[in-house]
N, C-alpha and C positions, 0 to 999 in steps of 0.2 A: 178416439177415432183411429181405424188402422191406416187411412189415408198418413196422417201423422209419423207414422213410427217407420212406414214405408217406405218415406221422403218422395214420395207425389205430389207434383205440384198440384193446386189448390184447382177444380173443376170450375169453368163458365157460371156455373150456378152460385158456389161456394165464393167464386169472385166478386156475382153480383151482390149478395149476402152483404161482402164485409162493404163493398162501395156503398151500399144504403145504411149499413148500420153506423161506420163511419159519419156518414153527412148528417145522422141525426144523434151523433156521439154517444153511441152505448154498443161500440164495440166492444168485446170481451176479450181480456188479456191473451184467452189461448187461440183465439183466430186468428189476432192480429201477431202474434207468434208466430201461427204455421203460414200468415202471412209473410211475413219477412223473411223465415226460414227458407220456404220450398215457392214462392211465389215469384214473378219476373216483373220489376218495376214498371216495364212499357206497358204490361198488358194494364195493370192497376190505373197507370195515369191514363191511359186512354178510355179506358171504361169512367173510370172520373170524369174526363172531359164531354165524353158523349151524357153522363149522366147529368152533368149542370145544362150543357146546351139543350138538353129535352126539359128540363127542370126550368129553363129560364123559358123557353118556347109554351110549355102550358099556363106558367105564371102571364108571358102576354097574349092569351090567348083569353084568358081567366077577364082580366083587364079589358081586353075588347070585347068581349061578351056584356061585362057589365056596362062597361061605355053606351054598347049598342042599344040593351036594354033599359038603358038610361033615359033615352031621347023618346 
């Protein structure tokens, strides 16, 4: 990628990439490279955190759904 050789930090898109591929561990060596290289730790944890809090919000939703249709 020219992004890479650039030293441009990694796009909104390219961020949310490595946060999903990360939480389901098959990140790939050179992401998580031009992650650490050209990336800014706040933006990574806070998209991390927004992405568990939505992550645990459809798991209990998932849960009350079935509950619901349980009854």
């Amino acid at each position: 990628m020219d992004d890479d050789r650039q030293g441009k930090p990694p796009t909104l898109w390219q961020m949310l990439q490595s946060i999903l591929a990360a939480a389901f561990g098959v990140q790939s060596g050179k992401n998580r490279a031009r992650d650490f290289t050209h990336g800014k730790a706040c933006h990574f944890i806070v998209l991390g955190v927004l992405f568990t809090l939505a992550f645990v919000a459809v798991l209990i939703g998932l849960v009350q759904l079935a509950l619901h249709l349980a009854r």
